[in-house]
C-alpha positions in Angstrom: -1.0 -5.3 0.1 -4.8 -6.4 -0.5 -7.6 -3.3 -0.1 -5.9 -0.2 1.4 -9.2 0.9 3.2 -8.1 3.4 5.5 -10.6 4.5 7.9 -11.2 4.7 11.5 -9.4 1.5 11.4 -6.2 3.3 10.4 -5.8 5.9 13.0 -5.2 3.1 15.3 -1.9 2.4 13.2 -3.1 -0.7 10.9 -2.0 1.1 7.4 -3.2 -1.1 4.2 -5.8 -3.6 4.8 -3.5 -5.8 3.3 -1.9 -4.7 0.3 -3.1 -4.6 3.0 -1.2 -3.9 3.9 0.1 -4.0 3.1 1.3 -7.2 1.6 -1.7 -9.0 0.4 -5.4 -10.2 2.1 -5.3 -10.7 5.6 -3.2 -14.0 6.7 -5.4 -17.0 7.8 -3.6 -18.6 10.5 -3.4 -21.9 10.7 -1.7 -25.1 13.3 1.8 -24.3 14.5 4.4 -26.1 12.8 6.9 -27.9 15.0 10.5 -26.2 16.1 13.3 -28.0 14.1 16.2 -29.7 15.5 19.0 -27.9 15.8 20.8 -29.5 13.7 18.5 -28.5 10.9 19.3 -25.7 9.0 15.8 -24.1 8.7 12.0 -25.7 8.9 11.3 -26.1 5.2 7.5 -25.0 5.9 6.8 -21.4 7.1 5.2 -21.5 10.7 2.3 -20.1 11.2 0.5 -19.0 14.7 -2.2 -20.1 17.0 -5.2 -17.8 16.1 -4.2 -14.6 16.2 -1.3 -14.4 18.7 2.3 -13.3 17.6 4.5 -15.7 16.7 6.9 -17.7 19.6 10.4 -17.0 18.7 12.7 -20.2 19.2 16.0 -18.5 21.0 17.9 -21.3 19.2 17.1 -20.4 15.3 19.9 -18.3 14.2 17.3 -16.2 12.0 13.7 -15.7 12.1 11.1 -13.9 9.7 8.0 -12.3 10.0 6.1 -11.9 6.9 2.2 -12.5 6.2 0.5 -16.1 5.1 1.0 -14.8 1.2 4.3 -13.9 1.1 5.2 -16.9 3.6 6.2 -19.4 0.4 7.9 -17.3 -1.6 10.5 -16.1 1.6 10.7 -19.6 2.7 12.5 -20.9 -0.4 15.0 -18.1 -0.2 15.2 -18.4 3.2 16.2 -22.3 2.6 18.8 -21.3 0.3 20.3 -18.7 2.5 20.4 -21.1 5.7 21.9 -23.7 3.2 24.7 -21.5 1.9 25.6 -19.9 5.3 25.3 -22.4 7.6 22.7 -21.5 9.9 19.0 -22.0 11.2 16.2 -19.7 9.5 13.0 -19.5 10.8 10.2 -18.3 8.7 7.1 -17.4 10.7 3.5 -16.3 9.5 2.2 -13.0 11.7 -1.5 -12.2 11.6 -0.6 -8.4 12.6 3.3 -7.5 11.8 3.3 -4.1 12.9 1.9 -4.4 16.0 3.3 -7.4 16.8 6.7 -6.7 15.7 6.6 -3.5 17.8 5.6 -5.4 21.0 7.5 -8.5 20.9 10.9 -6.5 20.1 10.3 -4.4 23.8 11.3 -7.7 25.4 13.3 -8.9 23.5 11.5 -11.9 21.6 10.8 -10.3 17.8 12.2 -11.3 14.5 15.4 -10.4 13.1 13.6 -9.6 10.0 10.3 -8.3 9.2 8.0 -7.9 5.5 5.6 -5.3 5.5 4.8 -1.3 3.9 6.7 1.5 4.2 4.4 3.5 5.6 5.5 1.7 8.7 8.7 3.1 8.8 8.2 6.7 10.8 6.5 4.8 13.5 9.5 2.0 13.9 12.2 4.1 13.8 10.4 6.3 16.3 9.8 3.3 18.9 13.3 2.3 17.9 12.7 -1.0 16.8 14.3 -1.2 13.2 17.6 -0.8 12.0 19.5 1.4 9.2 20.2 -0.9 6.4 23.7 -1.2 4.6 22.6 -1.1 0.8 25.5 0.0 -1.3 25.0 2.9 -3.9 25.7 0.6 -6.7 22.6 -1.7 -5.3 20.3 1.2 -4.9 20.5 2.4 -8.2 19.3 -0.7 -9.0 15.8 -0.1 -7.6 12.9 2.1 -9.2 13.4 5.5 -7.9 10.5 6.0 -5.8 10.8 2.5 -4.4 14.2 3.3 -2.6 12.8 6.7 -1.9 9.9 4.9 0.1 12.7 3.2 2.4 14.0 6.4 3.9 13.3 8.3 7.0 15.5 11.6 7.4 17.8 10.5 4.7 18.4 7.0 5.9 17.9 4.0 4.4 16.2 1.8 6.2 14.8 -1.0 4.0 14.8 -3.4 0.6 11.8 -2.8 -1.4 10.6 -5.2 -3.3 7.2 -4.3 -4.7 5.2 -1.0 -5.3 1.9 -0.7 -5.7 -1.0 2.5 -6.7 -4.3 2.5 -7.7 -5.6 3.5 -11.3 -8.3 3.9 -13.4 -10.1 0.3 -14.6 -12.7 0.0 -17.4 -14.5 -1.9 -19.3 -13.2 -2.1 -23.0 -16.2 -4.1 -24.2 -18.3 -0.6 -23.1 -15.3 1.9 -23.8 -12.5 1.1 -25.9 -10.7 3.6 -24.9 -10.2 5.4 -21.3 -11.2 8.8 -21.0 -8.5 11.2 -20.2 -10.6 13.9 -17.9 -13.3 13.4 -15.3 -15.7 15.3 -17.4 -15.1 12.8 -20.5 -15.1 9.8 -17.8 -18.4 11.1 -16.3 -20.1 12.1 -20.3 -19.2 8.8 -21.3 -20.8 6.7 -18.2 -23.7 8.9 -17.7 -24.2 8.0 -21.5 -24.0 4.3 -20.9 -26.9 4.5 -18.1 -28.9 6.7 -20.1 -28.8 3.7 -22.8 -29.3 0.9 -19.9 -25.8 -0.6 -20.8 -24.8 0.3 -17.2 -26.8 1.1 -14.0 -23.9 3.9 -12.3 -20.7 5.5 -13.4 -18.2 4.8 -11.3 -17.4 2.4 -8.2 -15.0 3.7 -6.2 -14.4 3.2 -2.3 -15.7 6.0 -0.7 -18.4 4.1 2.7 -19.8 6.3 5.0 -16.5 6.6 7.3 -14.3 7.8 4.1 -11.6 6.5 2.5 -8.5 9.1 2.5 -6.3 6.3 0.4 -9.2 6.8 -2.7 -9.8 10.6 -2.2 -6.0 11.4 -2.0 -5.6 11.9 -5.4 -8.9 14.3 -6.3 -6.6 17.1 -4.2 -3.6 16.4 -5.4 -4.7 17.6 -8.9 -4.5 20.6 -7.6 -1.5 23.0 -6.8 -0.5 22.5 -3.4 -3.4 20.4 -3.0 -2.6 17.3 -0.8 -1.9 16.1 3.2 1.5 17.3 3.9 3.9 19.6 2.1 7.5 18.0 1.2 10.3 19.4 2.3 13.3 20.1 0.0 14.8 16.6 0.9 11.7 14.6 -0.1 10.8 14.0 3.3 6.8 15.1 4.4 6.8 17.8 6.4 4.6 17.2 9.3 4.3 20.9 10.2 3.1 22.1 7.0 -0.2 20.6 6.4 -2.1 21.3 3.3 -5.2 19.5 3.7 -7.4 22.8 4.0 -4.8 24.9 1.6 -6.4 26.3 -1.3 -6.0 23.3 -4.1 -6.8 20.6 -1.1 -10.2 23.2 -1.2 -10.9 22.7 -4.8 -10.0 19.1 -4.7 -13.0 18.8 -2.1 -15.1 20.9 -4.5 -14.5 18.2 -7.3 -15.6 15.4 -4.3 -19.2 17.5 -3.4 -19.9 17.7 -7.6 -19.4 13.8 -8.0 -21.1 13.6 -4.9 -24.0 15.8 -5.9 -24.5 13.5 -9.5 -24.1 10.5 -7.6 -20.7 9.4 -9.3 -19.1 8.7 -6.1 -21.1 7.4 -3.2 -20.7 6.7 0.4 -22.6 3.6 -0.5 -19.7 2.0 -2.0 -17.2 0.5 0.1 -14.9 -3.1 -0.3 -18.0 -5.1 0.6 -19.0 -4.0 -2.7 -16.9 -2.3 -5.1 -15.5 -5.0 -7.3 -19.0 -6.3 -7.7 -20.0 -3.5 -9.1 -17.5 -3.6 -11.6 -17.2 -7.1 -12.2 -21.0 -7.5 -12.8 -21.0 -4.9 -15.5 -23.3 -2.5 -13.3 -20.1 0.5 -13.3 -17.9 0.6 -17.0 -15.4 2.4 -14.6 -14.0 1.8 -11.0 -10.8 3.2 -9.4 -8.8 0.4 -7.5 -5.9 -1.0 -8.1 -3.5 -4.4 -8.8 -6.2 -6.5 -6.1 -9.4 -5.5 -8.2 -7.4 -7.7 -11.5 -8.5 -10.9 -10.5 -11.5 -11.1 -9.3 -12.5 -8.8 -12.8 -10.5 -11.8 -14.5 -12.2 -14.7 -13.0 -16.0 -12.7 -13.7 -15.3 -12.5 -17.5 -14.3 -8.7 -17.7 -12.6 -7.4 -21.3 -10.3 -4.6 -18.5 -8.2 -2.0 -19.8 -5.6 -0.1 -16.8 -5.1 3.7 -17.4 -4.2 6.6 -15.2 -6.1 8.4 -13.4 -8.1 11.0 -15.0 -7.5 15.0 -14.7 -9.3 17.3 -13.1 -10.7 20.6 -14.6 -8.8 23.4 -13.4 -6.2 21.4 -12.4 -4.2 18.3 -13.7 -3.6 14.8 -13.8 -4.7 13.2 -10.2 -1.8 11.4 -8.7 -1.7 8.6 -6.7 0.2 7.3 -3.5 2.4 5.1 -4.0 2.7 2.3 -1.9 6.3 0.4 -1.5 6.5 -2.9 0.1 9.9 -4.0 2.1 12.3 -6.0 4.0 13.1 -4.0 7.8 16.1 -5.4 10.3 14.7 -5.5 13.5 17.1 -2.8 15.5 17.3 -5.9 18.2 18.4 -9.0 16.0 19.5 -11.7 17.2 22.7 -11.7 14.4 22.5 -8.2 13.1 25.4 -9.6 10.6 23.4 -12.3 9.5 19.9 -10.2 9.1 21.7 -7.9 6.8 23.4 -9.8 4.7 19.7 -11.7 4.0 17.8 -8.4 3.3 21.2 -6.7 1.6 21.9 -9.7 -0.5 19.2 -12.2 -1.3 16.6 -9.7 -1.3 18.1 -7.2 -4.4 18.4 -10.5 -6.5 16.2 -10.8 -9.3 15.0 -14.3 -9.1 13.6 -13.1 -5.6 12.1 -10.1 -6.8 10.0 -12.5 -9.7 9.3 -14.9 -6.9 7.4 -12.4 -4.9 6.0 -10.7 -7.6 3.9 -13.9 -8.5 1.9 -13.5 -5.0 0.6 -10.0 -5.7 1.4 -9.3 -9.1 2.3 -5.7 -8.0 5.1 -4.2 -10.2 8.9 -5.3 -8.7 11.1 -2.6 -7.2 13.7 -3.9 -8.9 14.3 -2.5 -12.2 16.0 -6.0 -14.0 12.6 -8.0 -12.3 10.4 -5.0 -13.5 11.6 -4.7 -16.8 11.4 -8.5 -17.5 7.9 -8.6 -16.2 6.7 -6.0 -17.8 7.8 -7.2 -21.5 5.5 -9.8 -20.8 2.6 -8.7 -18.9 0.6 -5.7 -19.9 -1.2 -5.2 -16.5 2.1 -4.6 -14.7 3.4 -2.0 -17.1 -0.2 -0.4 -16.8 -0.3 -0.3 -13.0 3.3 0.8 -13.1 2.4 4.0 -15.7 -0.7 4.5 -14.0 1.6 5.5 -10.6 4.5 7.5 -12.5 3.8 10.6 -11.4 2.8 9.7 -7.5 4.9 10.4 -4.4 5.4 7.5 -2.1 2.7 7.4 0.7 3.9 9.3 3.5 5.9 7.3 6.3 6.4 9.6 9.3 4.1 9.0 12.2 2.0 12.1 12.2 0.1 10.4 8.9 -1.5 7.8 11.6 -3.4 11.2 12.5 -4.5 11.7 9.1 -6.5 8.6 7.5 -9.2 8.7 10.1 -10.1 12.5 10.2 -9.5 13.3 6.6 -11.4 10.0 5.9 -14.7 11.3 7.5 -14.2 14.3 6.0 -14.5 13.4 2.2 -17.2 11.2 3.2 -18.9 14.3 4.6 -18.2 16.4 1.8 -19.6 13.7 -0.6 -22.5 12.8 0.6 -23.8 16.7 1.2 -23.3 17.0 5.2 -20.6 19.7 4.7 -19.4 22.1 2.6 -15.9 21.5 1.2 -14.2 24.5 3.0 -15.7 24.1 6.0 -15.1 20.2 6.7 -11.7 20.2 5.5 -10.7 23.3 8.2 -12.1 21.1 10.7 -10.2 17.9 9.4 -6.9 19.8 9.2 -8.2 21.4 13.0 -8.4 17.7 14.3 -5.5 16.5 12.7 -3.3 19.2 13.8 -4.6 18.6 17.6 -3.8 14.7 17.1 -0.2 14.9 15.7 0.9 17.6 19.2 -0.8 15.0 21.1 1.9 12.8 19.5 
């Protein structure tokens, strides 16, 4: 997934901008690649659609595939293999908007057998019944990064193969601070110090704008004992019913958000238009982002170091969501056989895991592909380390009544319109009265 800028935008159901979602910057679509014969056993060359319409699914490809324009290469080869080696016709198409599209185009009948995307899709499938329970043997699943298979359920069942996950940490500049701070309060000493002696012109960039960014304030409450959006039920699942984002460590989380705000550390000013610059130019010696800020800071001449995210006083460490990107069956496949055995099979293989790993460069979900990767590539072990302690973002549909409310209210709180307490009673108030509205 690119950005994960959740704001107004997000209450309408589009989750990551990319990473965006969820899955990487935003597909540009180009000319529609011809149908193959049938004879052929799949196109060779991902199809892509007509501006920004869904895909047209071919009724005689044995197997199609949604997945973004990034992604597209990378599936396609396997996809090749897997119509080689069984036989059949694959399909792999590019989709400018997979969650909504998928959802629509599977009411009548004409969606992919399988889809790419975030788990924090999931509540809403299974709810509109359009995805299917997957048939990922024990023995498999312990193959995966813990969190990463944890991301795939909804109400104990599985319902996906992850192959990425992705969190946002702390980035800095090791020509200005050898070594990250470990608080706020060292974090904010040390880059108040560095503008004091003109070797930087702000703090911290961070995503904040003026609509809010719940993704990037997240983690200031859940520093905090029972601090957070929703509480977790003994299973792991969220608890839609219990929200906490007005409970007592959500409060001083928002307390920690008005102080930055008041010294001008985090800004409403500071959104995607302009956050990396910020960095990149050498103007901030810190920013909080994650694995999509690496290579624009590579490509500007940055000397980067990747930590965790710092703690807050009073509290602890802040913790992250993590995001977990997957493989769905659609609940109306064409060959529910087939589409399993593709997303139960090919998927869980380590070559594939590497293959989509190069696209984003977010850690693999497999623990083989993450270990290898990591031996040899310090960012991914970072990013992965930086993400240890966070919970998986949550995936039941009451959190598409979240991102906009709570958004606006940090923003509130940061720029001065609101007092902490006050904002986030009316956030959790609005929220509340947007998840019984359903």
């Amino acid at each position: 997934m690119h950005k994960r800028a959740f704001g107004g935008v997000a209450v309408m159901g589009v989750a990551a901008l990319a990473l965006s979602a969820c899955g990487g910057s935003t597909p540009t679509p180009s000319s529609t690649q011809p149908a193959p014969a049938a004879s052929e056993t799949t196109t060779g060359v991902p199809e892509t659609p007509t501006g920004t319409a869904a895909p047209v699914r071919d009724a005689n490809v044995d197997l199609v595939i949604w997945t973004d324009a990034d992604r597209s290469k990378a599936v396609q080869k396997y996809a090749d293999e897997f119509a080689a080696e069984n036989g059949v016709t694959v399909k792999v198409q590019i989709s400018t908007d997979t969650r909504a599209q998928f959802k629509d185009a599977t009411k009548v009948g004409k969606g992919p057998d399988v889809i790419v995307g975030a788990h924090d899709w999931l509540g809403e499938l299974v709810q509109n019944s359009t995805v299917a329970p997957i048939n990922l043997s024990a023995d498999v699943a312990s193959q995966f990064l813990p969190n990463a298979i944890a991301a795939t359920k909804f109400n104990g069942q599985s319902y996906g193969v992850p192959y990425a996950v992705e969190n946002i940490g702390l980035m800095y500049n090791k020509d200005l601070v050898p070594n990250p701070p470990k608080t706020m309060d060292e974090l904010v000493a040390t880059g108040e110090q560095l503008v004091k002696e003109g070797k930087a012109k702000q703090v911290l960039s961070q995503f904040v704008s003026k609509t809010g960014n719940a993704y990037f304030a997240y983690p200031y409450l859940s520093a905090f004992p029972d601090g957070g959006i929703f509480a977790v039920k003994d299973n792991g699942d969220y608890d839609p019913n219990k929200l906490l984002v007005n409970s007592p460590g959500s409060i001083k989380g928002g307390e920690v958000l008005a102080a930055l705000g008041k010294k001008k550390i985090l800004s409403t000013n500071v959104d995607d238009t302009n956050q990396d610059a910020l960095f990149d130019t050498k103007a901030a010696p810190f920013m909080i982002s994650g694995p999509w800020s690496v290579a624009k800071a590579k490509e500007a001449g940055v000397n980067y170091g990747i930590a965790p995210l710092p703690s807050l006083a009073g509290g602890g460490a802040m913790k992250p969501f993590l995001g977990v990107q997957m493989f769905y069956v659609s609940s109306k496949a064409k060959n529910a056989t087939l589409a399993q055995e593709f997303v139960t099979n090919y998927i869980p293989r380590k070559e594939v895991q590497l293959a989509l790993f190069e696209v984003g460069k977010r850690p693999p979900a497999l623990k083989a592909a993450y270990d290898e990767v990591a031996a040899s590539d310090p960012d991914v072990k970072a990013w992965y380390e930086a993400g240890a302690d966070g919970l998986p973002m949550p995936n039941i549909p009451a959190m598409n009544s979240v991102w906009g409310p709570f958004g606006q209210a940090t923003a509130d709180i940061i720029s001065g319109k609101s007092d902490p307490k006050t904002r986030l009673d009316a956030a959790a108030k609005e929220i509340a009265a947007n998840i019984a509205k359903g």
